[in-house]
C-alpha positions in Angstrom: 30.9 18.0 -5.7 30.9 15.8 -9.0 28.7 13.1 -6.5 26.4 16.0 -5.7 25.8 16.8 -9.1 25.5 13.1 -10.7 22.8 12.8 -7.7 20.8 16.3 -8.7 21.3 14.9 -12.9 19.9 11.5 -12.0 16.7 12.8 -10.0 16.0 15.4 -12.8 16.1 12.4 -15.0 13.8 10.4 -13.4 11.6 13.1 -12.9 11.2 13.6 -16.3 10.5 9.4 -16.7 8.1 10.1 -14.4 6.5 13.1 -16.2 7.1 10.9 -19.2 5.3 8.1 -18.2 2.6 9.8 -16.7 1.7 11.8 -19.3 1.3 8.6 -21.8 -0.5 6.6 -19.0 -2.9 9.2 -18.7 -3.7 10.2 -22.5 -4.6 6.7 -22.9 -6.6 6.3 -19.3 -10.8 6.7 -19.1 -10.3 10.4 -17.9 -13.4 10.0 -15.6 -14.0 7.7 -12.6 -15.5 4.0 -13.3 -15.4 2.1 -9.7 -18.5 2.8 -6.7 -14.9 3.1 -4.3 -13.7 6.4 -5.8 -16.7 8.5 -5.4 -16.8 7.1 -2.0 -13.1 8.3 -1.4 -13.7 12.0 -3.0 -17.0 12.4 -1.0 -15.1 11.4 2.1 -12.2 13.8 1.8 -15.0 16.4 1.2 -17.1 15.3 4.3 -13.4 15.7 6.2 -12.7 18.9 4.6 -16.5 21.0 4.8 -18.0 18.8 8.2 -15.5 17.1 9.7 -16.5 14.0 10.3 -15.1 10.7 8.5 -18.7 9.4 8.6 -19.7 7.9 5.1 -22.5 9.0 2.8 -22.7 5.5 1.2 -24.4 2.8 3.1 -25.5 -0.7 2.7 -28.7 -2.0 4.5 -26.9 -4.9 6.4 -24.3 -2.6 7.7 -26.9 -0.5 9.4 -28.5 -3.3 10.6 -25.1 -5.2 12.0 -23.6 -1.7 13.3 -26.1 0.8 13.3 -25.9 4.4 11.8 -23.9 6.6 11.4 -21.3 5.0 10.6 -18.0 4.9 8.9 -17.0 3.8 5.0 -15.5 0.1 4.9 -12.0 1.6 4.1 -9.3 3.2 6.3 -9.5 6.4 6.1 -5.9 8.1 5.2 -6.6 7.9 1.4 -9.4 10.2 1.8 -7.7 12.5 4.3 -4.7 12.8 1.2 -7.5 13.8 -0.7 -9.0 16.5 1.7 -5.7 18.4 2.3 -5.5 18.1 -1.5 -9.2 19.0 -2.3 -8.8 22.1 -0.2 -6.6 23.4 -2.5 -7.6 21.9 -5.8 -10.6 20.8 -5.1 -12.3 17.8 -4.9 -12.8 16.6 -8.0 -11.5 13.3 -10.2 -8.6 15.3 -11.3 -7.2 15.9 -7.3 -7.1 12.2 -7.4 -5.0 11.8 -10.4 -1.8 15.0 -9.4 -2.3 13.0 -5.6 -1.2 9.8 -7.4 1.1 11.3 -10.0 2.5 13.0 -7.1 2.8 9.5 -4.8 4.2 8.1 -7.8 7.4 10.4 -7.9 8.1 10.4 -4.7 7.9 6.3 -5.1 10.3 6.4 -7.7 12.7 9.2 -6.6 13.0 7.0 -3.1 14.1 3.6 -4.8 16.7 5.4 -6.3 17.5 7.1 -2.4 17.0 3.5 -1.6 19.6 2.4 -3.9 22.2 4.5 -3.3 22.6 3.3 0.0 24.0 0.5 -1.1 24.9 0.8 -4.8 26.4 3.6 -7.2 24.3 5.7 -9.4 24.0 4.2 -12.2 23.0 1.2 -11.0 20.7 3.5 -8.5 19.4 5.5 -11.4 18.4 1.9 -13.5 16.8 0.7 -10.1 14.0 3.2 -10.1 14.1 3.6 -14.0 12.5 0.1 -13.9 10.3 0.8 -10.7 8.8 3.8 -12.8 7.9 1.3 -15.7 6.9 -0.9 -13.0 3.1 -3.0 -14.0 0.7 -1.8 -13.1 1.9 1.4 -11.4 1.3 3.6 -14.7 -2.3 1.8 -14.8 -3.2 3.1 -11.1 -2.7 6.8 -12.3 -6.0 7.5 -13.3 -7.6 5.5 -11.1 -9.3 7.3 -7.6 -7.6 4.7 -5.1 -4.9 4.8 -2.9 -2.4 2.7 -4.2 -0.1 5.3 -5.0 -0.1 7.2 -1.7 0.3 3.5 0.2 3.7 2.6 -2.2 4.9 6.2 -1.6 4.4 5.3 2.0 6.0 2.0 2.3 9.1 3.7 0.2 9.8 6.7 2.1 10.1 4.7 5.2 12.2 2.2 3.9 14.5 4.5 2.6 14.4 6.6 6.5 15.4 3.2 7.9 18.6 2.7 5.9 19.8 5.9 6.9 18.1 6.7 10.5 20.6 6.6 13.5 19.5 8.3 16.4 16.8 7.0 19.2 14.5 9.7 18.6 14.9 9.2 14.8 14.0 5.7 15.2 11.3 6.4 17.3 9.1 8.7 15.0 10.1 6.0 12.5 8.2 3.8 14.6 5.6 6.4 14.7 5.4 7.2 11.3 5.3 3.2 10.6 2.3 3.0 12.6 0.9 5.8 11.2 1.1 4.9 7.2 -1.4 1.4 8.7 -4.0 4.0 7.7 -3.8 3.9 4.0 -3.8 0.1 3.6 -3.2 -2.8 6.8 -1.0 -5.0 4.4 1.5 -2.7 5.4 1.6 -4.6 8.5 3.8 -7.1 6.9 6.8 -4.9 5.9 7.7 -5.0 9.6 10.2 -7.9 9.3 12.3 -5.3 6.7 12.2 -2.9 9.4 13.2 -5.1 12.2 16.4 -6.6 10.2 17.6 -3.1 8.8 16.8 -1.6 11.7 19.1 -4.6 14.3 16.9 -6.0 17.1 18.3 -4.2 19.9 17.1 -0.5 18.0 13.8 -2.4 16.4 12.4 -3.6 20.2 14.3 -0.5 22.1 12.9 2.9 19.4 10.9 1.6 16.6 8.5 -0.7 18.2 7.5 1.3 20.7 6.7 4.5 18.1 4.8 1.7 16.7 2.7 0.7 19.5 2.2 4.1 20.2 0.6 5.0 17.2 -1.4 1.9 16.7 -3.0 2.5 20.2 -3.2 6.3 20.0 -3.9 7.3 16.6 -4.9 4.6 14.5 -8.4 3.5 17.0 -10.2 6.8 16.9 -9.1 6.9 13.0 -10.3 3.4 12.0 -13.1 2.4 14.5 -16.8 1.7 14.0 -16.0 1.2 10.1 -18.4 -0.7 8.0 -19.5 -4.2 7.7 -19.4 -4.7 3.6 -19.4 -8.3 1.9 -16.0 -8.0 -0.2 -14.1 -6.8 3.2 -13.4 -10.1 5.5 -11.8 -7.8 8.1 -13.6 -6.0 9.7 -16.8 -7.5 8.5 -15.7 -10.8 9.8 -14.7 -9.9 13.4 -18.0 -8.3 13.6 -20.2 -11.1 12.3 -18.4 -13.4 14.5 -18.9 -11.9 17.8 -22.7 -11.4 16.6 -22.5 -15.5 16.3 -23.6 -17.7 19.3 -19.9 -19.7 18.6 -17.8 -16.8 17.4 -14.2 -18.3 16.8 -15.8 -21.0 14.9 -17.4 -18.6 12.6 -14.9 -16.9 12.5 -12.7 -20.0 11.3 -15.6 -21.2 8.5 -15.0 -17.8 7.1 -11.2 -17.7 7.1 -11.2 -21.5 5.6 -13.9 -20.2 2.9 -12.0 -17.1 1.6 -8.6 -19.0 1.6 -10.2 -22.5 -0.1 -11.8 -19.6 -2.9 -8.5 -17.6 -3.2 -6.6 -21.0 -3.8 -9.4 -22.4 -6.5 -9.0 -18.7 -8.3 -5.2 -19.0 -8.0 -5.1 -22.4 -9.4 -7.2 -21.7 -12.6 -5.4 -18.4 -13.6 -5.1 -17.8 -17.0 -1.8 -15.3 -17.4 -2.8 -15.4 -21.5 -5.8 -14.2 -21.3 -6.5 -12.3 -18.3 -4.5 -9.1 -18.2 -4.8 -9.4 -13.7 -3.5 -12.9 -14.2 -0.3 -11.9 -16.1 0.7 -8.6 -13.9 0.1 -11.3 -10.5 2.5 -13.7 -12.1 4.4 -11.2 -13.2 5.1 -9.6 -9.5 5.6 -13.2 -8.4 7.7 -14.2 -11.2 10.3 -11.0 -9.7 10.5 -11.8 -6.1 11.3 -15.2 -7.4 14.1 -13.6 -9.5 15.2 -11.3 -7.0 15.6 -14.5 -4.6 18.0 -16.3 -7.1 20.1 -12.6 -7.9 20.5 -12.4 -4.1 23.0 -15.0 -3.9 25.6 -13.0 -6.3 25.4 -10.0 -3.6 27.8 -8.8 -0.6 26.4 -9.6 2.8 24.3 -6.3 3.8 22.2 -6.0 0.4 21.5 -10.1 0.6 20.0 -9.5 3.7 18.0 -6.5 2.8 16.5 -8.4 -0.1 15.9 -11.4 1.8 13.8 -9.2 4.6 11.8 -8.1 1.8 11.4 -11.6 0.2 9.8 -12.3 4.1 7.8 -9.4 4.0 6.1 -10.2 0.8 5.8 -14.2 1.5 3.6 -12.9 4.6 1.7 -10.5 2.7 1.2 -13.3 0.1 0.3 -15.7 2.9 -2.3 -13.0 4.0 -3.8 -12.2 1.3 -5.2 -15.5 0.5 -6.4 -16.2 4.1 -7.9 -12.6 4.9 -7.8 -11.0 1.7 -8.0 -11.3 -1.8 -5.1 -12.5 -4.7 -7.6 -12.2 -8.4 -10.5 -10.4 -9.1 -13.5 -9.8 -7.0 -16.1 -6.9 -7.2 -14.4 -5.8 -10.2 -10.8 -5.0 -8.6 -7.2 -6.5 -9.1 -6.9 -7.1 -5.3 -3.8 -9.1 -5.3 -1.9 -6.9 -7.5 -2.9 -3.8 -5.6 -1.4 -5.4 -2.2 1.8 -6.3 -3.6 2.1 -3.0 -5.3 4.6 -1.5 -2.4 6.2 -4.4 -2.0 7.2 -5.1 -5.4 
């Protein structure tokens, strides 16, 4: 009973933190939207809501001409589908965006300390997702139209699931449900190695991988095909290009080489002192770094756990300078934004 009740004080307390923090975030945020991507995502969830269709309203000449039209926007489309069930309701408007994210934010912070608890007491639960509310840059994403918030909720609720899941069926829709959250960003590929080592191999290959597979051949293709072909998306822009090309894997491998030789020249000649991006990246790094070196004063089953995570986020990091993006380009913090759920 006293348990019980230190759990219900401790998640009022962080709700308030959150309510807290948002509410300071947000009376010092633009309150309008300043990036092309979140009209695109508010017209989307209105075009899912009023027409359904998840064909785009924004298109760029090339991608006509590579892919033909209609056609789909450049980004998977869960975000937007958030943001219809949400603009149904509240309509779809800037201010939907921002209680989706406040809302993706609680639950992100309410499940570390869930997280937590699996393996530590509640106070030391309770300062866990103290510090993940005051995380950089997760206060900075409030006000900002993009899914960041919904991914990290994502990525959190199904890490906490898989520290407590037992049954076959449980780990099955876990599987499922794994599969399914591939729709609000694909760099959530990469927490599968924290999945397979909570999870043991005989229930990760027997349940969850198959709820996986499922999903990623039922649901995700109709969700995510015939998407766009835009310049500051290599995938699926490249794939396309490539089997346009009369030698296809090598053009495919001139681009990979070229966005990983840029992303190591921009990652090279950071400047952490000037560049607000530059300082939240090293920042992120700078803490799995630490949480590597505070893993070696923990019991057996938490080491672990952090060191599946460390994996996790050294492929993520790994991708995201071959395929993706770690600084700026096109006016976004690209490598923050994927290490957000990770961090």
């Amino acid at each position: 009973m006293k348990a019980r009740a230190q759990t219900v004080g401790a998640v009022l307390l962080l709700i308030l933190l959150v309510a807290g923090v948002a509410r300071v975030s947000l009376r010092r945020a633009l309150p309008e939207m300043g990036w092309p991507d979140e009209w695109i995502y508010l017209t989307l969830a209105r075009n899912i809501a009023e027409r359904g269709t998840l064909n785009t309203n924004f298109y760029l000449a090339s991608s006509i001409d590579a892919i033909g039209y209609p056609h789909r926007d450049v980004h998977l489309p869960g975000y937007a589908m958030v943001l219809a069930a949400a603009g149904s309701w509240r309509g779809y408007s800037f201010d939907t965006a921002v209680a989706v994210n406040v809302l993706g934010y609680g639950i992100t912070v309410l499940s570390a300390f869930f997280l937590a608890r699996a393996f530590f007491s509640i106070r030391r639960s309770l300062l866990a997702a103290a510090l993940v509310a005051l995380l950089p840059p997760y206060s900075g994403y409030l006000a900002v139209a993009y899914p960041e918030h919904v991914t990290a909720a994502a990525l959190m609720v199904l890490a906490t699931a898989a520290v407590r899941v037992e049954g076959a069926a449980a780990t099955f829709i876990l599987g499922f449900a794994a599969g399914g959250s591939l729709l609000f960003r694909e760099t959530l590929l990469f927490a599968i190695p924290l999945f397979a080592h909570r999870l043991g191999a005989r229930k990760f290959l027997r349940f969850f991988l198959p709820g996986f597979l499922l999903c990623m051949v039922t649901v995700l293709p109709p969700l995510s095909r015939n998407r766009a072909v835009h310049p500051n998306a290599l995938y699926p822009s490249a794939i396309t290009e490539a089997l346009e090309n009369p030698e296809p894997i090598s053009s495919l491998a001139s681009t990979i080489l070229k966005n990983a030789r840029i992303n190591l020249e921009l990652l090279f000649t950071s400047n952490p002192v000037e560049r607000p991006e530059d300082a939240v990246l090293l920042f992120l790094l700078g803490l799995a770094l630490i949480s590597l070196v505070a893993s070696f004063r923990l019991e057996a089953r938490e080491r672990a756990l952090v060191r599946a995570t460390l994996v996790s986020t050294a492929l993520l990091f790994a991708a995201m300078i071959v395929v993706y993006v770690v600084r700026e380009r096109g006016g976004v913090w690209g490598g923050v934004r994927a290490l957000m759920p990770m961090a």
